[in-house]
N, C-alpha and C positions, 0 to 999 in steps of 0.2 A: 505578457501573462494576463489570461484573466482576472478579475476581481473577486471571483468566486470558483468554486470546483464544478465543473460540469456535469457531479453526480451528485445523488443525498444520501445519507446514514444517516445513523443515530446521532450522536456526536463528534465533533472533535475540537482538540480541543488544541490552541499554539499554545508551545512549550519556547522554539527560537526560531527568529527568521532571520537569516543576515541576505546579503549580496548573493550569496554560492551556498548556504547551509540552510536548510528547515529542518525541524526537529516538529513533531506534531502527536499529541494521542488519539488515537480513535477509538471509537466503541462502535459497533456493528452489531444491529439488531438481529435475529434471526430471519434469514432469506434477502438481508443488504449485501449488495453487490458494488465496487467499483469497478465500472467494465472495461475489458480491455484497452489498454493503454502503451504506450510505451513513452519515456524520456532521451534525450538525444545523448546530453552530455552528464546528470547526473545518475548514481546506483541508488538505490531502492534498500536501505535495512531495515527488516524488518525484527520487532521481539516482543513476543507473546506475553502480556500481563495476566489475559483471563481469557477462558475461553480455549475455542476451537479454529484457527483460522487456517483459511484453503487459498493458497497459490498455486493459479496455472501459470505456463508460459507455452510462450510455441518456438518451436526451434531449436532444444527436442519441447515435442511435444508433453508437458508434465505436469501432476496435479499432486500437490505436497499441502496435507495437513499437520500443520504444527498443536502443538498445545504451551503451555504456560510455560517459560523458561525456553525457547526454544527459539532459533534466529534464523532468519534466510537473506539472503543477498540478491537482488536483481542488479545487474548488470547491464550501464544505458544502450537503449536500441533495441530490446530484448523487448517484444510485447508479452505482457500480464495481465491477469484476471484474480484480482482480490477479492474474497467472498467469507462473509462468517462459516464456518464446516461443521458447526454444532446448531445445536436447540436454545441454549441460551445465549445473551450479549457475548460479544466478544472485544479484547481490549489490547489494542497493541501501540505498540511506541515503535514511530517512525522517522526515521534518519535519513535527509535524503541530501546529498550534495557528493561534491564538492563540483558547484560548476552553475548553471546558470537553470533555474527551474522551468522548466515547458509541461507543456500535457499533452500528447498529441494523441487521437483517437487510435484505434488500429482493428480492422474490423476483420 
């Protein structure tokens, strides 16, 4: 695992990191993007604090804007494109395990 994330936002912020589980909040500034990506062995939950936020995937091909209170699951292997989908910050709380964290690009 890298030292760092291979993209930038706004913030984020650690919440928990074990062996198999991260927990993290981000804030997404209007027009941040973290781009396509997928993970091998852990899922992806996502839940909306504030904001607008835009999940694609490919495979089906989909693009799902959530808003506040609202949750999505990515499922490992699955590439995804997380992107703010509003004008203002956006904020969510991210759940990622249970398994061994990677980042692999996926273009």
């Amino acid at each position: 695992m890298a030292a760092a994330d291979p993209f930038k936002v706004k913030h984020v912020e650690p919440v928990l990191k074990s062996s198999d589980v991260r927990v993290r909040i981000f804030t997404l500034a209007p027009g941040d993007t973290i781009p396509w990506h997928y993970h091998q062995q852990i899922a992806d939950h996502f839940f909306v604090l504030e904001g607008v936020l835009s999940i694609s995937t490919r495979e089906p091909a989909l693009t799902r804007k959530l808003s506040v209170g609202q949750t999505y699951k990515i499922v490992p292997g699955r590439a995804h494109l997380v992107a703010n989908g509003g004008n203002h910050d956006c904020r969510f709380l991210l759940l990622q395990g249970v398994g061994t964290y990677d980042w692999n690009p996926a273009e």
